[in-house]
Structures are given as C-alpha cells and as structure tokens.
C-alpha positions in Angstrom: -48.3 -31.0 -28.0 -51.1 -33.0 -29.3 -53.8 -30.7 -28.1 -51.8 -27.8 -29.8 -51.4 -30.1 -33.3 -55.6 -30.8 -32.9 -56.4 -27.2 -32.6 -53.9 -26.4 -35.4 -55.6 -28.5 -37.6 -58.8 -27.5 -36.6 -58.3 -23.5 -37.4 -56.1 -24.6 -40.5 -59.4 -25.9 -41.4 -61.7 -23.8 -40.6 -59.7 -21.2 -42.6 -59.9 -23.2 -45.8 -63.5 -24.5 -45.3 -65.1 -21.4 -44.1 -68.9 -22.3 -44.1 -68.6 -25.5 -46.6 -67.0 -26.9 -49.7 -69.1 -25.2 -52.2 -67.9 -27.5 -55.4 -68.0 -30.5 -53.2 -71.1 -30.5 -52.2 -73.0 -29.6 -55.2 -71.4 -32.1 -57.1 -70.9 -35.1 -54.7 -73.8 -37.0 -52.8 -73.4 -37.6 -49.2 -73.1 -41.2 -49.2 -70.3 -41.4 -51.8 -67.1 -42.9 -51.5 -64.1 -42.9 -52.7 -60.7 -44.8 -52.7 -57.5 -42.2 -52.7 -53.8 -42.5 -53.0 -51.3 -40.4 -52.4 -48.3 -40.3 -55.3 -44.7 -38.3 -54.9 -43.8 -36.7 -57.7 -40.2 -36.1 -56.5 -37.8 -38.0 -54.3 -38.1 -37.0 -50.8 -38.3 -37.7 -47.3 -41.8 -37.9 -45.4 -43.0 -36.1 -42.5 -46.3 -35.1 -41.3 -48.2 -38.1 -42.1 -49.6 -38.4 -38.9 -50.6 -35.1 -39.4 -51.9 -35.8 -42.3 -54.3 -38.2 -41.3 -56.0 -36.2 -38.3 -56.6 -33.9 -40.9 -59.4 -36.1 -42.3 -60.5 -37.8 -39.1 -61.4 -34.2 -38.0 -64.0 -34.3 -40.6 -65.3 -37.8 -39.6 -63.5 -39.1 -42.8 -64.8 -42.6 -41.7 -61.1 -44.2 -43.0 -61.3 -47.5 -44.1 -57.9 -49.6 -45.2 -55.4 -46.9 -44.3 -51.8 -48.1 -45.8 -49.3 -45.9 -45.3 -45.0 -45.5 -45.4 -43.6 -43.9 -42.2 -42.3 -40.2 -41.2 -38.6 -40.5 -41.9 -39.0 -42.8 -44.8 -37.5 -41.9 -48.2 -39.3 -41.9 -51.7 -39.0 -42.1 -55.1 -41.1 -40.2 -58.1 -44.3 -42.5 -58.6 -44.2 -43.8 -55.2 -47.6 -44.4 -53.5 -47.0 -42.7 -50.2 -50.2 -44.1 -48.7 -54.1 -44.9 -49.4 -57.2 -45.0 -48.1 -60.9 -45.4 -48.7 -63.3 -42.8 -47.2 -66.3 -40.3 -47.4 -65.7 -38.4 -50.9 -67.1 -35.5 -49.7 -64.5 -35.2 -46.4 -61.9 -36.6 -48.4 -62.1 -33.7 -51.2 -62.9 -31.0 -48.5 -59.6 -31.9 -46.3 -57.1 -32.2 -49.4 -55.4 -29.4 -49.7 -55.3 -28.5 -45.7 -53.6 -32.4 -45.2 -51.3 -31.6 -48.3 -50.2 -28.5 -47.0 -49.0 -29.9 -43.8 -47.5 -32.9 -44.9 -45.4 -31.3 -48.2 -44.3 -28.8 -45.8 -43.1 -30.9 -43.4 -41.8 -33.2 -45.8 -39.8 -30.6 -47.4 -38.3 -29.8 -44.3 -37.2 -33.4 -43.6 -36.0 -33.8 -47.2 -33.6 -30.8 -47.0 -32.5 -31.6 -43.4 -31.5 -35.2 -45.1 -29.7 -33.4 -48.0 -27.8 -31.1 -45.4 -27.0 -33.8 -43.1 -25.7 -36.5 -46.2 -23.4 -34.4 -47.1 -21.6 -34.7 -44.0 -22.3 -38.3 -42.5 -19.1 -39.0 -42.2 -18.1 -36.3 -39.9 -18.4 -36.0 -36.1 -20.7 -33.0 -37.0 -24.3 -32.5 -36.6 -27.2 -30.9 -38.7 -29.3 -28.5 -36.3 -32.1 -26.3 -36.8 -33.2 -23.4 -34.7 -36.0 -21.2 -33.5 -36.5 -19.2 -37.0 -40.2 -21.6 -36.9 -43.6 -21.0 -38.4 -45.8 -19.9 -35.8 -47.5 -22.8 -33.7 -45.8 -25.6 -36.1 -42.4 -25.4 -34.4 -43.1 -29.2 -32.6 -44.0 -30.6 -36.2 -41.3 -28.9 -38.1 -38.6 -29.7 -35.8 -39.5 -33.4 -35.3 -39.2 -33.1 -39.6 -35.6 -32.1 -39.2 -35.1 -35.1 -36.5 -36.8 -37.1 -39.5 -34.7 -35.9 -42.1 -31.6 -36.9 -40.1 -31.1 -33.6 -37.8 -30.8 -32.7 -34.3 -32.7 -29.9 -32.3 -31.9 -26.6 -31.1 -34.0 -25.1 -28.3 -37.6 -26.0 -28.6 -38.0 -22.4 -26.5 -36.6 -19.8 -24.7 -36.9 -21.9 -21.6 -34.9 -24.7 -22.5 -30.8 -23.3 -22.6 -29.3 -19.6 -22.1 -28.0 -18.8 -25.5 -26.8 -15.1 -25.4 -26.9 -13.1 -28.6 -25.5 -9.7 -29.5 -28.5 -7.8 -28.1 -28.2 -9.7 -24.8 -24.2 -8.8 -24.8 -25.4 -5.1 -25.4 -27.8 -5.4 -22.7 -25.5 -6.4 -20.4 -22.1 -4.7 -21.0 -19.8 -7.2 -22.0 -19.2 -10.4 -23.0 -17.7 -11.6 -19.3 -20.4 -10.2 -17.6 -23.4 -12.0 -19.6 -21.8 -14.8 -19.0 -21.4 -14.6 -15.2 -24.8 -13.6 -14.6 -26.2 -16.3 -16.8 -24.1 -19.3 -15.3 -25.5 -17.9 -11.9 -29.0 -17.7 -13.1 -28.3 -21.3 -14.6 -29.3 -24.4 -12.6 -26.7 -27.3 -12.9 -28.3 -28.8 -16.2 -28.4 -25.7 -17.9 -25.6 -24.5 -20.3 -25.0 -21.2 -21.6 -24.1 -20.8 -25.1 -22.7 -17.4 -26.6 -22.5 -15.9 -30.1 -19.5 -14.4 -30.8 -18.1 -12.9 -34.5 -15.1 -12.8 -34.2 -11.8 -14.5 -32.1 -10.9 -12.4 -29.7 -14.8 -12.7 -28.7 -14.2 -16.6 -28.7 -11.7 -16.4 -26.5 -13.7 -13.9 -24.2 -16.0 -16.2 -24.1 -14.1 -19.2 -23.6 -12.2 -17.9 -20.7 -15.5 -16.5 -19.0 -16.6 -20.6 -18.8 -19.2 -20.9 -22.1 -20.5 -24.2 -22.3 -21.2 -23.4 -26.0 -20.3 -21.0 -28.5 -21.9 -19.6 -31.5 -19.7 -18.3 -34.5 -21.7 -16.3 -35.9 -21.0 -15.6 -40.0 -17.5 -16.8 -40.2 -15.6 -17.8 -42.7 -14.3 -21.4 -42.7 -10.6 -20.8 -42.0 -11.7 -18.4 -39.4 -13.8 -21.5 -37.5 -10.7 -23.6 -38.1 -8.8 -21.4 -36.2 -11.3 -20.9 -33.7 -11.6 -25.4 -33.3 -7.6 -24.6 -32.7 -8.1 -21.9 -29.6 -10.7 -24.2 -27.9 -8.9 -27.0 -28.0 -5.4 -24.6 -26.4 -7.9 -22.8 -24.1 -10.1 -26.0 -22.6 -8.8 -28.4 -24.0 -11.8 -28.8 -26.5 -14.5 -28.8 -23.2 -16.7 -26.3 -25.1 -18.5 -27.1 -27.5 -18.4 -24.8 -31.2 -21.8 -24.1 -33.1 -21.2 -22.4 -36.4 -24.4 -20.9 -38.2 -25.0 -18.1 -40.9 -24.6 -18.5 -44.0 -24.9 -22.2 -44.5 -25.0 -23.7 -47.9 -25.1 -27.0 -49.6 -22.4 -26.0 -51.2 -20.1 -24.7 -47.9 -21.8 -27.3 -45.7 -19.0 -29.5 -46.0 -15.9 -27.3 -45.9 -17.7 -26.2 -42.6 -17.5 -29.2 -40.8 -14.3 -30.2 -41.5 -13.2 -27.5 -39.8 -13.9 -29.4 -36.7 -17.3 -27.3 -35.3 -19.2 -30.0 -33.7 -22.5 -28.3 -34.8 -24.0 -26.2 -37.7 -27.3 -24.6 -37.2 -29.0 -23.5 -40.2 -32.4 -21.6 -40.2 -33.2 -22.6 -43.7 -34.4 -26.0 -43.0 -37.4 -24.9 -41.5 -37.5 -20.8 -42.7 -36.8 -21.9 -46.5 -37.4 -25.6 -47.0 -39.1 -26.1 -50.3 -42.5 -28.2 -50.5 -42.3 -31.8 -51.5 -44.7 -32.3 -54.4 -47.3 -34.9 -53.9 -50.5 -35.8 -55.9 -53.8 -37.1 -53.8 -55.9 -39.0 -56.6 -59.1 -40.2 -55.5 -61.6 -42.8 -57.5 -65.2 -43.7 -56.4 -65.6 -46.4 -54.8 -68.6 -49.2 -56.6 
C-alpha cells in the first residue's frame, strides 16, 4: 500500500508540475523559506494528512517544526489544521497536489461522520463500497474508517458477493449460491443481492451468509429483518444499499438491517475547503 500511495503521489505530481513551476521559480529564489499553515474554512473531519505530507517530502521540502491534528480528528472554521516551515519554492510547487488529496479525503471522512451520526445509536453500521477512484481506493476507504465507517471489500478477492449479472450468469439464484459456497474456503462468506422478497427468501434458504437488498423501500427491508429472523433465526446478516440519503438514512436502520452501504461516500463526497497560507521566513 505504501509503495502504491508513493507512486501515486509521484505521477499526481508529475502531472501538475510537468517540467517546473513556471511562476514559482521566476519569482522565488532558491534559498527562500517560508512558514505555512493550513486553515479550515468549514467544519469537517480530516483525512489524508499523511498524505499530505509525503506530498512535500517528495520534493525535498526540507520540513522543519511540522505541527499537525490527526486523520480522524474534527474541525472547526478558522482552525489551523497544521504548520510547517520549509523551502518556498517546494512548498508553493506541491500545494495544490497535497490539497487535493487531503480535501478529498477529508470530505470523504466528513460525510462518512455525517452518515454514520445520524445513526449512533443503532446496532447499524455505515459501509462504503468498491464504487472508488482509481488507485485511491486504500486512502479513501481508510477516510470512511476515519469518519466513523466500516469497509466493504477492499477487492474482488476478499468475499463472494453475487450481483444480478452473476445470478444471470449462472441460472438462478440457488445455484450461484451452491457453486459459490463450494468455491468458498471456510472464512469466506457469500453475500447475495436480491430486490425483492421472494429473492430474500431464495437466498436465505440456499445458506447466504449475507444479503444485499438492493433499492428497497424501508417497509419492504422491515419485512425482510422479519423473514430472516423466521427463516434463520436472524443467522444472516441484511445489507441494505441504493438509494441512501441523509434524509432516509435513519428510517433505514431502524428497520433492523445490520448494514447500509452507500457509494456516495467515496463516488460523491464533496471537498473539505482548506486554505494553505504561507509567509517568508526572516
């Protein structure tokens, strides 16, 4: 993971950098320094500031007197997120690459933590799932665990989850899930999307570990919390996802799911707006 978030960083620079800073360097000596601080201009949650920093010690930075708050940690407007003292030049030419990760990733963990307040009183967890920026998936899904979420799969080797193409692919509902559970080694569980109940109970009587209600509609998933609790006794677990709002979030979990996935969080998350402010250093 760490050799994937260095070269990362490394093309997300050389794609903003191309052969040189242009304004920089004409207007900034080489020697200069500078002291910066980073400012929130909204309440949020912070992720990426790990990130953040590699960004600049990629361009030998030199940091000096790095303070910083933690990923996972929640701020106000004005807040001084962290500060530093460093080359001006490499400190100008980095800023907007390190800004872009960590307001992304921020924004991610801030709307996971709005999701997931919403319902902290309920045996129900926030999840995300695969619906990822390319070759950020490990950083955007640790800002979901930040903002108070669980994971889905990281990738397609870590569970069986069966969706309507697979179904298609295989027949029937009974039969995905017999070849999967004997494709499955002990740790492995299979989890199913269905859309409606008579799929749900398919499903549950074929032995799914998990199962997916795909798009329904709260009193439907209430029924469907009733059937696996008649038909095992609550053994499986229910994962509702599609159309998740802040506004049905709620009334979704108190129908007793045990999960709701919602692509949003990393597909739709909106940046956290934060200010770097530099001043030269005497």
């Amino acid at each position: 993971m760490e050799s994937l978030i260095r070269k990362t960083i490394a093309a997300a620079l050389e794609e903003d950098l191309g052969h040189g800073d242009a304004t920089t360097n004409a207007l900034v000596a080489p020697a200069a320094r500078c002291k910066a601080r980073l400012v929130a201009k909204q309440d949020g949650v912070l992720s990426g500031i790990s990130v953040f920093r590699q960004v600049f010690e990629a361009l030998d930075t030199d940091l000096q007197a790095w303070q910083a708050a933690e990923d996972g940690d929640m701020v106000k407007k004005g807040d001084v997120v962290l500060s530093f003292e460093g080359k001006t030049r490499a400190v100008l030419a980095g800023e907007r690459t390190a800004l872009n990760f960590l307001q992304h990733l921020s924004g991610i963990a801030t709307l996971t933590h709005t999701f997931a307040a919403l319902i902290e009183d309920l045996p129900c967890q926030i999840c995300d799932t695969r619906k990822t920026t390319p070759l950020l998936r490990n950083l955007e899904k640790a800002a979901v665990r930040h903002g108070g979420g669980s994971n889905h799969r990281h990738n397609l080797t870590d569970g069986i989850l069966i969706k309507e193409n697979h179904i298609a692919a295989a027949g029937d509902i009974k039969t995905a899930i017999t070849r999967a559970r004997a494709a499955a080694h002990h740790l492995m569980k299979v989890e199913i999307e269905v859309t409606n109940l008579d799929e749900l109970r398919q499903a549950l009587n074929a032995g799914a570990d998990v199962v997916m209600l795909d798009n329904m509609e709260s009193t439907t998933m209430a029924e469907a919390v009733g059937i696996n609790q008649e038909l095992t006794g609550g053994r499986s677990k229910l994962e509702a996802s599609g159309n998740v709002s802040l506004e049905r979030v709620r009334a979704m979990a108190e129908t007793g799911v045990d999960i709701i996935s919602i692509g949003a969080l990393t597909h739709s998350a909106p940046s956290l707006d934060i200010s770097l402010l530099i001043e030269t250093c005497e």
